[in-house]
C-alpha positions in Angstrom: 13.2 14.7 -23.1 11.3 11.8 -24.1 8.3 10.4 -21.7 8.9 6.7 -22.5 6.7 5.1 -19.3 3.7 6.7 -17.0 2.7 4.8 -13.5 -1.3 5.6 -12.9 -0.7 5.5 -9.6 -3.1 8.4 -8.3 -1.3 9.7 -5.7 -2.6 12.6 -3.3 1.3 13.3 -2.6 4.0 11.3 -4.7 7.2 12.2 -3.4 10.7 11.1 -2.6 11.4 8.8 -5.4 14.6 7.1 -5.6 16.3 4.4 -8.0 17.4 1.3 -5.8 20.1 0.4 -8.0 20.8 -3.3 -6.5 17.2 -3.9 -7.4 16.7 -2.1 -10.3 13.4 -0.7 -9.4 11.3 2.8 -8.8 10.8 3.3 -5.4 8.3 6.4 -4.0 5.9 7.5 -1.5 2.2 8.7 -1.0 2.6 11.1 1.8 -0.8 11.5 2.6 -1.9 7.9 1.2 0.6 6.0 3.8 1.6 4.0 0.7 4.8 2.9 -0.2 5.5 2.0 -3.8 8.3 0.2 -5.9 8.4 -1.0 -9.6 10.0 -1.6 -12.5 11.5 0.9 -14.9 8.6 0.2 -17.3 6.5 0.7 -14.6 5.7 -3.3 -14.5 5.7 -5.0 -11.5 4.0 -2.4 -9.2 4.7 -3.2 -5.4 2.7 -1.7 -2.8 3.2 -1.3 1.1 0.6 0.5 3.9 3.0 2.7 6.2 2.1 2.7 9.9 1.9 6.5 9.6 3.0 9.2 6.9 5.8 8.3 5.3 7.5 11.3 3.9 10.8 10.5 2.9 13.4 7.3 3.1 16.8 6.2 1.6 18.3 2.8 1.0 20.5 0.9 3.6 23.2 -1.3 3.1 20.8 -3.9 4.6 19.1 -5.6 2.3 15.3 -5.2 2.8 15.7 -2.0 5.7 15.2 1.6 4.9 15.9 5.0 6.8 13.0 7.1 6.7 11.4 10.1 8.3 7.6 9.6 9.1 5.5 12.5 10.1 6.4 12.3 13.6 10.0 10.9 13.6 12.8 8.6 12.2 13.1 5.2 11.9 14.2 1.8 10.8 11.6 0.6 8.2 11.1 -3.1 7.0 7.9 -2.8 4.2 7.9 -6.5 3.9 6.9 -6.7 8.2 5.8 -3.3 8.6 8.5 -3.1 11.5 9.5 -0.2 12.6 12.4 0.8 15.1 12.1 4.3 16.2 15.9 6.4 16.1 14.5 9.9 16.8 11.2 11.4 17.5 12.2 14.7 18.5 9.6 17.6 19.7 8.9 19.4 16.3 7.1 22.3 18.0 4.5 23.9 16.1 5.7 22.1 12.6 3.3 20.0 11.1 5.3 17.0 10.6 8.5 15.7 9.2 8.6 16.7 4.9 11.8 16.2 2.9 14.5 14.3 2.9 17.5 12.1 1.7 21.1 10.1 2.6 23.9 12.4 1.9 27.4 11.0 0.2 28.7 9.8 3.9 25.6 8.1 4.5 23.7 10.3 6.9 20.1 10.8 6.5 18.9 14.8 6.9 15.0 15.0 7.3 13.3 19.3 7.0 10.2 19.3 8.8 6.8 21.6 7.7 4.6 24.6 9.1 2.6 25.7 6.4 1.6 29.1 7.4 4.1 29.8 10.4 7.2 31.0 9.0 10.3 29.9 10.8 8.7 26.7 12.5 10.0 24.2 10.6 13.9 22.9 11.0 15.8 20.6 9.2 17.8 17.7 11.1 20.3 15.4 10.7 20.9 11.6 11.9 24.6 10.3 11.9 23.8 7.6 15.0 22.5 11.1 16.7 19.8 13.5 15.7 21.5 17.0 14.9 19.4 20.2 14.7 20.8 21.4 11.6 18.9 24.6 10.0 15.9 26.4 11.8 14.0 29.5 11.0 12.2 27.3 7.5 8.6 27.2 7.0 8.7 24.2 4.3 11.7 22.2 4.1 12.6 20.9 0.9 14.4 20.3 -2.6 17.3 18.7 -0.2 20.3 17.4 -2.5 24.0 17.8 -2.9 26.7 17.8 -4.9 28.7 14.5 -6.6 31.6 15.5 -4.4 29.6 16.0 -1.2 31.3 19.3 -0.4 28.4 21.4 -1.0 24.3 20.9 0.0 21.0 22.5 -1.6 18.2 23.2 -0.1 14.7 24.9 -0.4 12.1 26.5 1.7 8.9 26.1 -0.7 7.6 29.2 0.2 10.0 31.4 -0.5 10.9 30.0 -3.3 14.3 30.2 -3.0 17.3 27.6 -3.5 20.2 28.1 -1.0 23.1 27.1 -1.8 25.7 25.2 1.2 29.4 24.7 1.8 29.7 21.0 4.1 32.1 20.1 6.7 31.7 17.3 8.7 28.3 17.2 7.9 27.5 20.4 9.5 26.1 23.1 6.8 28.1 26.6 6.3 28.5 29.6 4.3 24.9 29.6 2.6 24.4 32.0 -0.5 21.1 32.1 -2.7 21.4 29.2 -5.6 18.1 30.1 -7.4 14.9 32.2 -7.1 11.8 31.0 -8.7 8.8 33.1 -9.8 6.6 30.4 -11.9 6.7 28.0 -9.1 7.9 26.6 -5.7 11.0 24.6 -5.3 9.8 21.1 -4.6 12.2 18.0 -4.4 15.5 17.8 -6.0 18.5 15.8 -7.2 21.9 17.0 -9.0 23.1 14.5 -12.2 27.0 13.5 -12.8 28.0 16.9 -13.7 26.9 18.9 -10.9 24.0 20.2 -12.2 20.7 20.8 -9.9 16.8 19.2 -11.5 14.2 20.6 -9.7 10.6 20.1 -9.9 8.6 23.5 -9.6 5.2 22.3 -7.3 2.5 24.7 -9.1 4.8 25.3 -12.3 4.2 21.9 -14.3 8.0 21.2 -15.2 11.1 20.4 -14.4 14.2 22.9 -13.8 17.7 22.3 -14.7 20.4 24.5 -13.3 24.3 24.8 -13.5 26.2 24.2 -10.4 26.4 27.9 -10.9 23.0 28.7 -10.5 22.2 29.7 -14.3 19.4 27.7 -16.1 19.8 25.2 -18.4 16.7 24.5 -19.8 13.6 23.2 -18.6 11.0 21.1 -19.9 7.0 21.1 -18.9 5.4 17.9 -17.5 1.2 16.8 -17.9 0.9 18.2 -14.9 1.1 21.4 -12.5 2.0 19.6 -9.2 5.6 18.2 -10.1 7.2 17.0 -6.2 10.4 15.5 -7.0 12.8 14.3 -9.1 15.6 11.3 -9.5 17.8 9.8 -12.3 17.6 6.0 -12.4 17.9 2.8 -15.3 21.2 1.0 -15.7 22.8 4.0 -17.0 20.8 6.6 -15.1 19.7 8.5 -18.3 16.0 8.1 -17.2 14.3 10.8 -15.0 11.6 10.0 -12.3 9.6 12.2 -11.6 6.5 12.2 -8.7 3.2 14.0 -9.2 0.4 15.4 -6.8 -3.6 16.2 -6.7 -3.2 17.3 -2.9 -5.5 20.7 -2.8 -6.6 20.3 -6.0 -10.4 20.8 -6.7 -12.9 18.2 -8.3 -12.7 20.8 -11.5 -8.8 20.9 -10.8 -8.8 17.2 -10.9 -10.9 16.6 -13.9 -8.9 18.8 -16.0 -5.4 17.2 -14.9 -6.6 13.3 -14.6 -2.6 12.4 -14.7 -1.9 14.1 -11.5 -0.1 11.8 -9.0 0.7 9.6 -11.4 4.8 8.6 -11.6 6.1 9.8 -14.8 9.6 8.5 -16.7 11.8 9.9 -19.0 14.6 9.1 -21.3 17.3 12.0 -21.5 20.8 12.2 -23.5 23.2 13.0 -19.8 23.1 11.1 -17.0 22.5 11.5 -13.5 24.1 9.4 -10.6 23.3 6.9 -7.9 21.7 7.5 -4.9 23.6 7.3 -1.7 23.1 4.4 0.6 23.1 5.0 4.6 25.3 2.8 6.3 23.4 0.9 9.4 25.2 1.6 12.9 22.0 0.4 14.9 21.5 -3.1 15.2 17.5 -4.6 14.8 16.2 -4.8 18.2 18.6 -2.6 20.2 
């Protein structure tokens, strides 16, 4: 794993990065920064957009321009160039935080986990197919959401357990779960699987990157510049380049001094590749 580019981008909370692979640019977030980010695989041409509120995760459309995305208190329609908004779901999150992870699955829905740091079994993860779907309750963190190339099967963390659950999918409903992975150096942050199955997570407070079988078994892992990896993509024109977002949230001024990298974007070259992102499919025309 070769680091071949480094965006010094600072981020409090870097997270959901994604490869637009029309555009053939970076996209990620600053959670707590209300930034939205985009540039070039040598991390030229940095773009950057205020959000109206915490943005905490998105995914493409087949709209050129428009993304999904969950902000901390709902999802939406998102234009970065106008700001606009157009609100799909703002359900009542009870006593979660806000909205945290999430990502497009391979038929084009978008799932969204919400947080309660602290209050175990407040947080839910949802799912918006033209309706918002409770889908899994009883989390505290939601995260690490991914699935398989074939679709048939979902991933997903609750940080603070720091466990990986494994899911069989029908008709986008989530079933027969089974523990993936357990982590001890580390909580399972964000996620993404590569064109053979095989799960990359970044380890929040373990400085590196996981790979797993679609098995469960580790593959190797390799440590980043950092201790507060948050997510993980493959992207370049043959996705053989990991992405992978960095944080300084909770980090003390000594914390910070000794890790002057963190929240910056890193990007590496590696031998297998990953795969494309999905894209969600628009069913809600602007302005309805």
């Amino acid at each position: 794993m070769e680091l071949v580019s480094e965006v010094e981008a600072g981020c409090e909370l870097g997270e959901s990065v994604l490869w637009h692979p029309l555009e053939q640019r970076i996209w990620w977030t600053d959670i707590l920064g209300c930034r939205l980010y985009a540039c070039a695989l040598n991390g030229s041409e940095l773009t950057c957009w205020k959000t109206p509120e915490p943005l905490t995760a998105f995914g493409f459309t087949d709209r050129a321009g428009q993304l999904i995305v969950s902000f901390a208190s709902g999802i939406a329609y998102f234009w970065p160039d106008s700001g606009e908004v157009q609100w799909l779901a703002r359900p009542d999150i009870g006593r979660a935080e806000r909205f945290n992870d999430g990502r497009v699955d391979p038929e084009g829905r978008f799932w969204a986990g919400t947080m309660a740091p602290g209050r175990p079994g407040e947080a839910a993860l949802y799912c918006y197919d033209g309706e918002l779907h409770l889908a899994l309750k009883g989390l505290e963190i939601a995260n690490g959401l991914c699935w398989s190339p074939d679709g048939r099967t979902a991933y997903h963390a609750d940080s603070p357990r720091r466990q990986i659950r494994e899911f069989q999918v029908a008709s986008g409903r989530l079933q027969r779960s089974r523990r993936f992975a357990h982590t001890t150096d580390g909580f399972p942050d964000g996620a993404c699987t590569d064109a053979q199955g095989n799960l990359w997570s970044a380890l929040w407070g373990g400085g590196k990157v996981v790979c797993y079988s679609s098995a469960g078994k580790v593959l190797g892992e390799f440590s980043l510049p950092v201790s507060q990896p948050t997510c993980v993509a493959f992207g370049g024109p043959e996705y053989r380049h990991l992405l992978v977002t960095s944080a300084w949230e909770h980090m003390s001024p000594e914390a910070r001094a000794r890790e002057p990298r963190a929240g910056n974007l890193f990007i590496y070259h590696q031998s297998s590749p990953g795969r494309p992102c999905d894209l969600h499919r628009v069913a809600v025309e602007r302005g309805d």
